[in-house]
C-alpha positions as CSV (number, residue, x, y, z in Angstrom):
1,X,-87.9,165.1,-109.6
2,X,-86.5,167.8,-111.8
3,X,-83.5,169.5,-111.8
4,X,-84.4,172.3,-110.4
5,X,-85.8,171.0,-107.5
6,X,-82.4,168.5,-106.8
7,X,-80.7,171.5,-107.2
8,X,-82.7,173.5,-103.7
9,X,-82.5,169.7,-102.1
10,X,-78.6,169.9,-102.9
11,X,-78.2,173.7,-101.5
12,X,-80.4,172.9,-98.5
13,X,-77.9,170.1,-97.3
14,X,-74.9,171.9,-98.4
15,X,-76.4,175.0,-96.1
16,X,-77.0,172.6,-92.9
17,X,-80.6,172.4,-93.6
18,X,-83.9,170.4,-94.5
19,X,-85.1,170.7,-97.7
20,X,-88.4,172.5,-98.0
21,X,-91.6,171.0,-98.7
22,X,-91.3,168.6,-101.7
23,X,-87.9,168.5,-101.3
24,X,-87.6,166.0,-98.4
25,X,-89.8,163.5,-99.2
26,X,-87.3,162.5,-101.9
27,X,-84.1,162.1,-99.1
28,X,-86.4,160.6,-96.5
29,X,-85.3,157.3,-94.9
30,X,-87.4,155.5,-92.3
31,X,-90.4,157.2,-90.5
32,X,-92.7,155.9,-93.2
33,X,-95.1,154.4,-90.6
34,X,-95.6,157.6,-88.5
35,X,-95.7,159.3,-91.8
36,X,-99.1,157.3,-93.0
37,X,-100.2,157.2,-89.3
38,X,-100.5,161.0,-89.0
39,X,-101.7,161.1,-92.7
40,X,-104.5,158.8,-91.9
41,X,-105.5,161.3,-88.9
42,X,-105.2,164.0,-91.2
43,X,-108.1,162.0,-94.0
44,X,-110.1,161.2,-90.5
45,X,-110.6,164.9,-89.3
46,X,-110.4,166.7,-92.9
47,X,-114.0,168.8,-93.7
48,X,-116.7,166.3,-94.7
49,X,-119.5,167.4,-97.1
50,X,-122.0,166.2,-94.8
51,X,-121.0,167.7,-91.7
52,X,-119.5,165.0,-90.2
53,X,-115.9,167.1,-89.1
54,X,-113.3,166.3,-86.6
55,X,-110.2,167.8,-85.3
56,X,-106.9,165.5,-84.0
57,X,-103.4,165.9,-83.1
58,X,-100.4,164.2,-82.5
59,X,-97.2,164.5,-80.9
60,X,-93.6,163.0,-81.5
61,X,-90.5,163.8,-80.4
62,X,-87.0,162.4,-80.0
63,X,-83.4,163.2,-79.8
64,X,-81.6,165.8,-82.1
65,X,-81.2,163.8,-85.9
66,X,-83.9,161.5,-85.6
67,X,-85.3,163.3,-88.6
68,X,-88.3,164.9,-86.5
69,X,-87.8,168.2,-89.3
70,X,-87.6,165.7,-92.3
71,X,-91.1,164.2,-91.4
72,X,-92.6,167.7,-90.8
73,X,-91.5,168.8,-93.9
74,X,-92.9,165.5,-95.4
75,X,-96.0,165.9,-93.8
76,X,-96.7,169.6,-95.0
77,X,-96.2,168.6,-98.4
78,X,-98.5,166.2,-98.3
79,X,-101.3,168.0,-96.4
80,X,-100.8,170.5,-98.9
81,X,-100.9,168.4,-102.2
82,X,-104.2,166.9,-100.4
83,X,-105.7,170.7,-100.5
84,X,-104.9,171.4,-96.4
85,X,-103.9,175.0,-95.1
86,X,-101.3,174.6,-93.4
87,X,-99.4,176.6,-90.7
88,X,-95.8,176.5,-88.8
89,X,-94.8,177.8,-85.9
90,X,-91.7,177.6,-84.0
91,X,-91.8,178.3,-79.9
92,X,-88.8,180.7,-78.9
93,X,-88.4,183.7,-76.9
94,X,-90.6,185.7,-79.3
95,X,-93.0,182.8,-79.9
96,X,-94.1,182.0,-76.0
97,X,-96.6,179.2,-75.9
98,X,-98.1,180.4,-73.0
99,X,-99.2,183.8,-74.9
100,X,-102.6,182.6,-77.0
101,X,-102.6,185.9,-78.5
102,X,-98.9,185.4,-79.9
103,X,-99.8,181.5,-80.9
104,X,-102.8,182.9,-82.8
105,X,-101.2,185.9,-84.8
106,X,-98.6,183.4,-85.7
107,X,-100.7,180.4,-87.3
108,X,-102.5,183.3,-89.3
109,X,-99.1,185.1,-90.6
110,X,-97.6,181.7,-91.2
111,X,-100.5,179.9,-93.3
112,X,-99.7,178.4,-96.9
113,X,-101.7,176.7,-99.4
114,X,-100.5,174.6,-102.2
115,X,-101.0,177.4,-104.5
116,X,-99.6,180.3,-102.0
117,X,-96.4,179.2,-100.2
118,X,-93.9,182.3,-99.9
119,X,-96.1,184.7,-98.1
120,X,-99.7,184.2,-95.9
121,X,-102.6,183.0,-97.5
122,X,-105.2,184.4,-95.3
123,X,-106.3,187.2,-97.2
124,X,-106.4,184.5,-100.7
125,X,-108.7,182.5,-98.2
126,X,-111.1,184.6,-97.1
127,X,-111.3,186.7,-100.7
128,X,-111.8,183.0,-102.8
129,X,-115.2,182.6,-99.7
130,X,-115.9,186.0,-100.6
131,X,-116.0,185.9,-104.0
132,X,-118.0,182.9,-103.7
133,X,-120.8,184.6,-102.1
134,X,-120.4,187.2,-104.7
135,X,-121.1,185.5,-107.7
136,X,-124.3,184.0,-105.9
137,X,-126.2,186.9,-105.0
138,X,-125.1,188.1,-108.5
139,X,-126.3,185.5,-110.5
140,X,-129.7,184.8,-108.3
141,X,-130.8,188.5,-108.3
142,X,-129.3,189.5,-111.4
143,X,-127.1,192.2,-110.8
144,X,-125.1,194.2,-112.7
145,X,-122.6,195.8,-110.1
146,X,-119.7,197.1,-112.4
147,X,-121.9,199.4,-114.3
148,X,-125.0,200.1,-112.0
149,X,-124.2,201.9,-109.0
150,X,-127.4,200.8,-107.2
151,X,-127.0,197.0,-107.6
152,X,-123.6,198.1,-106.5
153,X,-125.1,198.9,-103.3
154,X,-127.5,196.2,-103.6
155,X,-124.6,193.7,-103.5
156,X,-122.6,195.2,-100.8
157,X,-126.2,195.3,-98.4
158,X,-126.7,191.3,-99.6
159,X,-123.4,190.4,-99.0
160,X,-123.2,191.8,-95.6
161,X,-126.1,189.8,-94.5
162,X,-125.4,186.4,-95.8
163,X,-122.1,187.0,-94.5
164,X,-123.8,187.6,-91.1
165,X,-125.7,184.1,-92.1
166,X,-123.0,182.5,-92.5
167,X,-120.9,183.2,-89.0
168,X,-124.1,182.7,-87.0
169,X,-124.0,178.6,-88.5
170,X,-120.3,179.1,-87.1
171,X,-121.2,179.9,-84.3
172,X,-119.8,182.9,-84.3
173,X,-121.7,185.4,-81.4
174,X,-118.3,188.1,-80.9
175,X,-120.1,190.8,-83.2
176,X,-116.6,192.3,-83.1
177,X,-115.5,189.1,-85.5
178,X,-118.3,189.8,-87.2
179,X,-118.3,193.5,-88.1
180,X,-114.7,192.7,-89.0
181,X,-115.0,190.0,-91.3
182,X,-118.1,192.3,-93.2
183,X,-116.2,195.3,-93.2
184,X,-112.9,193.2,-94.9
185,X,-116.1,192.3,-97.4
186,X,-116.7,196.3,-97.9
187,X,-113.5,197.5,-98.1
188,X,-112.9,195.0,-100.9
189,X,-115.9,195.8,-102.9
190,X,-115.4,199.7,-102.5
191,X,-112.0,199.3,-103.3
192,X,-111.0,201.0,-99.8
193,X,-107.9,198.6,-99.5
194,X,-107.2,200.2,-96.3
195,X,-110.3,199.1,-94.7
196,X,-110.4,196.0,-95.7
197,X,-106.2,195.5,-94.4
198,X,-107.0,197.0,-91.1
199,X,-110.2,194.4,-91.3
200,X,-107.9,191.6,-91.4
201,X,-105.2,192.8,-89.6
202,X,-107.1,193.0,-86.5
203,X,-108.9,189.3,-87.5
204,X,-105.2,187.9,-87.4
205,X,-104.3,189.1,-84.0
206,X,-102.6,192.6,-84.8
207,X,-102.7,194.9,-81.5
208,X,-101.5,197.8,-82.8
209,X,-104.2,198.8,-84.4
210,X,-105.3,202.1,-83.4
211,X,-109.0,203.2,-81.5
212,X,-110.0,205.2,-84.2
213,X,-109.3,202.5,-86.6
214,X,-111.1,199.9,-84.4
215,X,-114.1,202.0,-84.6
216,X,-114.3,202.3,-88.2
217,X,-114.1,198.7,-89.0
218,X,-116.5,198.0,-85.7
219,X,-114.5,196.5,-83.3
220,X,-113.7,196.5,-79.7
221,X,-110.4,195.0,-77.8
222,X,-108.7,192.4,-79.8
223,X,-108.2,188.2,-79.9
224,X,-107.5,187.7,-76.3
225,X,-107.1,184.2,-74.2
226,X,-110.7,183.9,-73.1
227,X,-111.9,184.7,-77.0
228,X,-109.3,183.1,-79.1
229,X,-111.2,179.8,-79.3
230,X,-114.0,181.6,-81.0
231,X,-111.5,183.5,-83.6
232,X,-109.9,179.7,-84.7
233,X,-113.1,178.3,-84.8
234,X,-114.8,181.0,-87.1
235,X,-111.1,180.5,-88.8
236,X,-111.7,177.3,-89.7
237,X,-115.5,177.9,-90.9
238,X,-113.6,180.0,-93.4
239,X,-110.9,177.8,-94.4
240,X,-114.0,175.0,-95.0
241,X,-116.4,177.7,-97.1
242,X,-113.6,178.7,-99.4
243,X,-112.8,175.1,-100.3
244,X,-110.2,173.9,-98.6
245,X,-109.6,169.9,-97.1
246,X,-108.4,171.6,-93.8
247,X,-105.8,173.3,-91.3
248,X,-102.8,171.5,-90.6
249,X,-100.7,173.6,-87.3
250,X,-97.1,172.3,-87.1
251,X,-96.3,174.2,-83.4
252,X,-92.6,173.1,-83.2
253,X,-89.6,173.1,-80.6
254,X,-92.0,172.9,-77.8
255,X,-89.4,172.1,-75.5
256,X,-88.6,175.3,-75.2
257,X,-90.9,175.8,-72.9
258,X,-88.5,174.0,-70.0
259,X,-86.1,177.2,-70.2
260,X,-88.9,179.0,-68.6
261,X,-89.5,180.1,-65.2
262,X,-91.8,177.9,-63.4
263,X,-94.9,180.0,-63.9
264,X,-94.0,180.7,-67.1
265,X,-93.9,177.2,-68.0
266,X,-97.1,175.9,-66.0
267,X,-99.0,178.6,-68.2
268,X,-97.8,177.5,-71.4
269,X,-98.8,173.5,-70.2
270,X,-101.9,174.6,-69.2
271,X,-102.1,176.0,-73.2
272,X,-101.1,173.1,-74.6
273,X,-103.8,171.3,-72.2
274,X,-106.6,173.5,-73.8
275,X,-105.5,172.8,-77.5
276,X,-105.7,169.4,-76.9
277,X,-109.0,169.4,-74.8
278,X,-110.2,171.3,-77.8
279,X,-109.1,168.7,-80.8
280,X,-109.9,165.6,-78.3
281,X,-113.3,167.2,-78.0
282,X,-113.7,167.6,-81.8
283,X,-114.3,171.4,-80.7
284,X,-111.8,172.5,-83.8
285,X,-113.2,170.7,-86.6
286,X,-110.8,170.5,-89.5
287,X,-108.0,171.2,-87.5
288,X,-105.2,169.1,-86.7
289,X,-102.5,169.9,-84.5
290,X,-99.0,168.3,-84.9
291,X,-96.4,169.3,-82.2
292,X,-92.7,168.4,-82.1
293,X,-90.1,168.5,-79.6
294,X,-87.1,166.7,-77.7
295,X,-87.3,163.8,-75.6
296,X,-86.3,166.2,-72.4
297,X,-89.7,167.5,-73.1
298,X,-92.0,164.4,-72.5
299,X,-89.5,163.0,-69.6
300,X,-88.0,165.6,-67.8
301,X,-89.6,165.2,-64.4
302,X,-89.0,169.2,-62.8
303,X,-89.6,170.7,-66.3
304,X,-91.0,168.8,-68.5
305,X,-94.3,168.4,-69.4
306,X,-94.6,165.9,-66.3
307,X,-94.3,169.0,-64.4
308,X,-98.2,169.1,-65.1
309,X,-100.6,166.6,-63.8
310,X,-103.2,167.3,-66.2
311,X,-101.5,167.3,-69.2
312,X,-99.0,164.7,-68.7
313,X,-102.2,162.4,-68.4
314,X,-103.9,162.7,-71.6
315,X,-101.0,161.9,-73.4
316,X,-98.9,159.2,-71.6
317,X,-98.5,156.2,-73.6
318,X,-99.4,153.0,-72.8
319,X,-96.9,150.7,-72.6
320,X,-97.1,147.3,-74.2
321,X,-93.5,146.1,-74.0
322,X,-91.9,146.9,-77.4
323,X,-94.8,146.8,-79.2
324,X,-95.4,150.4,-81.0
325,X,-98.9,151.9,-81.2
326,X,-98.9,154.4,-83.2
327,X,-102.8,155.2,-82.7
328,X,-101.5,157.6,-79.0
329,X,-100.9,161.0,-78.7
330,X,-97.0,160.2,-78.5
331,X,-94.7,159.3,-81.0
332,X,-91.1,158.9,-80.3
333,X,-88.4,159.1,-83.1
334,X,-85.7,156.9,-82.8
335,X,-82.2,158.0,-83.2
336,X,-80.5,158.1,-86.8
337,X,-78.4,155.0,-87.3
338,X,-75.2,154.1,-90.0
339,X,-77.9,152.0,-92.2
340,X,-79.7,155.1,-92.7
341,X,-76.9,157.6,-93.3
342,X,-76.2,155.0,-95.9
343,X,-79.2,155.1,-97.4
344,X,-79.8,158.6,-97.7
345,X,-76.2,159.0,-99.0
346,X,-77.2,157.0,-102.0
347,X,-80.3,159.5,-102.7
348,X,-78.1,162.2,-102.3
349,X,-75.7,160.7,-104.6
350,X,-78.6,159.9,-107.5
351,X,-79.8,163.5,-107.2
352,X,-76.0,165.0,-107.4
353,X,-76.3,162.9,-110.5
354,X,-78.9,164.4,-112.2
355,X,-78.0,167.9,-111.1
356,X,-75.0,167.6,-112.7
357,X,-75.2,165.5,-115.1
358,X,-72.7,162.7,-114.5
359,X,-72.3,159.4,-113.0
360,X,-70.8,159.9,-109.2
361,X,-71.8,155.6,-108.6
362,X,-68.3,155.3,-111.0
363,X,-66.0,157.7,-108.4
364,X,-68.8,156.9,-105.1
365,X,-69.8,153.6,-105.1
366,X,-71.9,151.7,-102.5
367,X,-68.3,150.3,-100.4
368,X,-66.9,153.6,-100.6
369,X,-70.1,155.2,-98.7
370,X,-70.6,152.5,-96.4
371,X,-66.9,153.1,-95.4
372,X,-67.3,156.9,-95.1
373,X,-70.1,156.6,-93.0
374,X,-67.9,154.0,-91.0
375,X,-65.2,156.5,-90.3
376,X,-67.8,159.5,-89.9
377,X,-69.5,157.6,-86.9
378,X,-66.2,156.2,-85.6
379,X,-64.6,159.6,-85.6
380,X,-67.5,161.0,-83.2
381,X,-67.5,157.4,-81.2
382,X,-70.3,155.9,-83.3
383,X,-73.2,158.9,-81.7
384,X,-74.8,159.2,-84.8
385,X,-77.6,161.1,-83.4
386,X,-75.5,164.4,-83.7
387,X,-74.2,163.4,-87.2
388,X,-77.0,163.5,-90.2
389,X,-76.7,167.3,-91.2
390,X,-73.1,167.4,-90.6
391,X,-72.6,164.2,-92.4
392,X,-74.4,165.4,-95.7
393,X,-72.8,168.5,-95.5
394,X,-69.6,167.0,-95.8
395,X,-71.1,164.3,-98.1
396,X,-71.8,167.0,-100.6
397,X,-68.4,168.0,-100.7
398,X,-67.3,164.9,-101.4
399,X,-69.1,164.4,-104.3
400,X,-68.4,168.0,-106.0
401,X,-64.6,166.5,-105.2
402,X,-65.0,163.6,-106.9
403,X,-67.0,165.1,-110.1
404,X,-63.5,166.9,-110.6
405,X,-61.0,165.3,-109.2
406,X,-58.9,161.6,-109.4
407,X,-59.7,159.1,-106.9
408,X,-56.6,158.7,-105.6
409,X,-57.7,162.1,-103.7
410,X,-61.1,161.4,-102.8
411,X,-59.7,158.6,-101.0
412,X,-57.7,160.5,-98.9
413,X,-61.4,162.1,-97.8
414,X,-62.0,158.6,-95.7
415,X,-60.2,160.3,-93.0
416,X,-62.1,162.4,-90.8
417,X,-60.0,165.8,-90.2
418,X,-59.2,166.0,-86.4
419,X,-60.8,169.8,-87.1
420,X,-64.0,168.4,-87.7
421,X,-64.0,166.7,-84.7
422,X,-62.4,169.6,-82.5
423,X,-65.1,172.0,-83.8
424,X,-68.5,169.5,-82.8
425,X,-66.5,168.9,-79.2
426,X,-65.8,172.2,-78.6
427,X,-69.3,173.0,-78.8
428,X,-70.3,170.3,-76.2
429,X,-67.9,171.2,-74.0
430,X,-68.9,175.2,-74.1
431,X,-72.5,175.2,-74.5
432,X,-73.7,171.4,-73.5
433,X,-74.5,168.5,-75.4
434,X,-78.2,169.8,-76.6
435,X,-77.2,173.0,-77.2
436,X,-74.2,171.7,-79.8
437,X,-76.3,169.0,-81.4
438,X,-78.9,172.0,-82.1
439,X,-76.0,174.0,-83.5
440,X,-75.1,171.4,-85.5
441,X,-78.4,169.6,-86.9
C-alpha cells in the first residue's frame, strides 16, 4: 500500500464510508471464506477458450455492519484485477427492480474495467472488439483505408458483415441489435460521432431517443422486458470478444423492494426469479450475479422475499445445524463483534502510520484500543452491529489527537460523550432502528 492510497482509505472512514475498490481489502476483518467462496464461482463461470461458459450468482445478506459493503468492495477489486467487467447497482426509488428496462440501462452506465473505473466502459468495450475485427480484415485483404477511399469503403462493407457473423454465433436474431451494433461500427469509422453515440445510446437502454434518430441507426422500440434477455446476452458475447474474463453485477440493497406496494413487490420477485432461472440455467454465460441485502429481506414473512413461492424456493438453504455451506444461494453475514473492531482498529492505526509518518502504537497501543472499543460497545449497550462506521470515524479522530497532542488528553477520549449517544438514539427513536443504523453505517 502507498501513501496515497492510505490516504483515500483514511478519508473514506473519516467521511462515514467504505473505501473504494483496493482500498478495503487492506481494513478487511473476517469474511475471508465467503470472499474465496464467491471468488471460486467467479473462476467457475468466467469465459473459457473452448466454449465451455457458465453463469452463477450468489446472495448474502445480514444486519446493518456486518461488513456486507466491505466484501463487495473486496470482491470488485478482485474481479477486476482478474480482467472481469464489472457493474453496481443500487435498488431505490429511481432504481426499481421490478423495471428490466431501468436494471438494464443501469448495469450498462455503471460498468468498469480495471483500466476504466471513473466513468462507463461500454463504449472502450465494444470499440477494443471493433478494432479487433479491424485490423483483421485489414491485414487479410490488405487494405489501405487511411489513404484509399475505396478500401475505405471496402472495410466499412467487411466489417458490417463479419459483425453480422458474429451476433448470429450469439445468437443474436433482434435485427434492431443488430443494425445498432453495425451502425456504432460506421459511425466510428466515418467519424460521424453522433451516429455511432445515438448507436450505443439506444444499445444501453436510452428511451429518449427520438423516431427519426431510431430510423437512421435502424432500429425500432427499444430494450423492453420480453427482449432484454437477448440485449445481456449479445452484451456479454461482446464483453467475451473484446477480451475480457467476464461480467460481475453487484445489484445491492434489494431489500428495498419490501417498501413496495404489494404488486410492486411481486413484480420485482418475479425479476429476481428470472435472473436467477437465467444464471442457474447457464443462459448468461460469463455473468455472475451477486446480490446484497438485509436479513428483513430473506425472512420477512408478508414482504420479504418469502412473499413469493417461487422464488423463496430456489434459494432456501438447507439447514445442517451449525454447519455453514457456503456452496447455496444464501450467505448470511454475521454481525460485527469487539474482536473485530479491534482488529480493524490496529490496520487503521498502521495505515494512519504511514500516512503520516509517525508511530501512533507509542500514544495508541493495543490495551488502549481494546479499552476504547470496550467503552464504545458499552456506551451503545454492547449492539455493536450499529457501531463499525461510527466507531472508525471517531477512531480517526483519535488518532489525529494523539499525533498532536499529550496523553494525558487522549485519555480523557475513553469516555464516550453522552452526545454521541443522544445523537444514534435519537435517530432510533424518530425514524426506527433500521432506518438509524442505515443513517449511521
Amino acid at each position: 500500500m502507498n501513501i496515497n492510497e492510505g490516504q483515500q482509505i483514511l478519508r473514506a472512514l473519516h467521511n462515514g464510508s467504505v473505501p473504494a475498490y483496493e482500498g478495503a481489502k487492506y481494513i478487511m476483518c473476517g469474511h475471508e471464506e465467503e470472499r474465496d467462496a464467491i471468488l471460486e464461482d467467479l473462476d467457475y463461470i468466467k469465459f473459457k477458450s473452448n466454449g465451455d461458459s457458465h453463469s452463477g450468482f450468489k446472495m448474502i445478506y445480514g444486519p446493518y455492519g456486518s461488513g456486507k459493503s466491505f466484501l463487495c468492495e473486496v470482491l470488485k477489486e478482485e474481479a477486476l484485477k482478474d480482467n472481469f467487467v464489472i457493474s453496481e447497482i443500487v435498488i431505490s426509488k429511481n432504481t426499481q427492480l421490478h423495471n428490466f428496462e431501468t436494471i438494464y440501462n443501469k448495469i450498462m452506465v455503471g460498468m468498469r474495467t480495471n483500466e476504466f473505473r471513473e466513468f462507463s466502459a461500454f463504449r472502450i468495450i465494444i470499440e477494443s472488439w471493433i478494432e479487433k475485427e479491424k485490423s483483421e480484415i485489414i491485414s487479410k485483404y490488405n487494405l489501405d483505408p487511411d489513404d484509399n477511399e475505396e478500401d475505405e469503403e471496402k472495410l466499412i462493407a467487411r466489417l458490417e458483415d463479419k459483425i453480422s457473423l458474429e451476433l448470429a454465433k450469439a445468437n443474436t436474431t433482434n435485427v434492431s441489435i443488430v443494425n445498432a451494433v453495425i451502425s456504432f461500427c460506421t459511425g466510428l469509422l466515418r467519424g460521424d460521432n453522433t451516429l455511432a453515440q445515438k448507436s450505443l445510446a439506444w444499445f444501453a437502454g436510452d428511451t429518449n431517443i427520438p423516431a427519426d434518430i431510431k430510423r437512421s441507426i435502424g432500429v425500432k422500440g427499444s430494450v423492453d422486458k420480453g427482449n432484454v434477455f437477448e440485449f445481456l446476452k449479445t452484451l456479454l458475447y461482446i464483453i467475451e470478444k473484446s477480451g475480457y474474463a467476464g461480467l460481475l453485477v453487484i445489484i445491492d440493497e434489494v431489500e428495498t423492494v419490501r417498501k413496495e406496494r404489494k404488486d410492486i413487490r411481486y413484480q420485482a420477485y418475479e425479476n429476481l426469479r428470472l435472473l436467477i432461472d437465467m444464471v442457474s440455467k447457464d443462459n448468461l454465460p460469463g455473468c455472475y450475479l451477486l446480490f446484497t441485502g438485509t436479513e428483513e429481506l430473506i425472512e420477512d414473512e408478508e414482504k420479504g422475499i418469502k412473499e413469493h413461492d417461487a422464488l423463496y424456493t430456489r434459494i432456501e438453504p438447507i439447514k445442517l445445524g451449525d454447519i455453514r455451506i457456503l456452496e447455496q444461494p444464501l450467505i448470511k453475514l454475521s454481525r460485527f463483534d469487539s474482536s473485530q473492531l479491534i482488529e480493524v482498529s490496529k490496520k487503521v492505526r498502521h495505515i494512519h502510520g504511514i500516512v503520516h509518518g509517525w508511530n501512533p502504537e507509542s500514544k495508541i497501543s493495543d490495551e488502549f484500543i481494546g479499552e476504547y472499543v470496550r467503552s464504545f460497545t458499552n456506551a451503545f449497550g454492547k449492539e455493536v452491529s450499529i457501531l463499525p462506521r461510527t466507531f472508525l470515524r471517531n477512531f480517526i479522530f483519535i488518532l489525529e489527537a494523539a499525533k498532536k497532542e499529550p496523553m494525558s488528553k487522549i485519555k480523557s477520549l475513553l469516555n464516550i460523550s453522552e452526545e454521541q449517544i443522544e445523537e444514534v438514539n435519537k435517530q432510533i427513536e424518530l425514524y426506527g432502528r433500521e432506518v438509524a443504523m442505515e443513517m449511521e453505517l
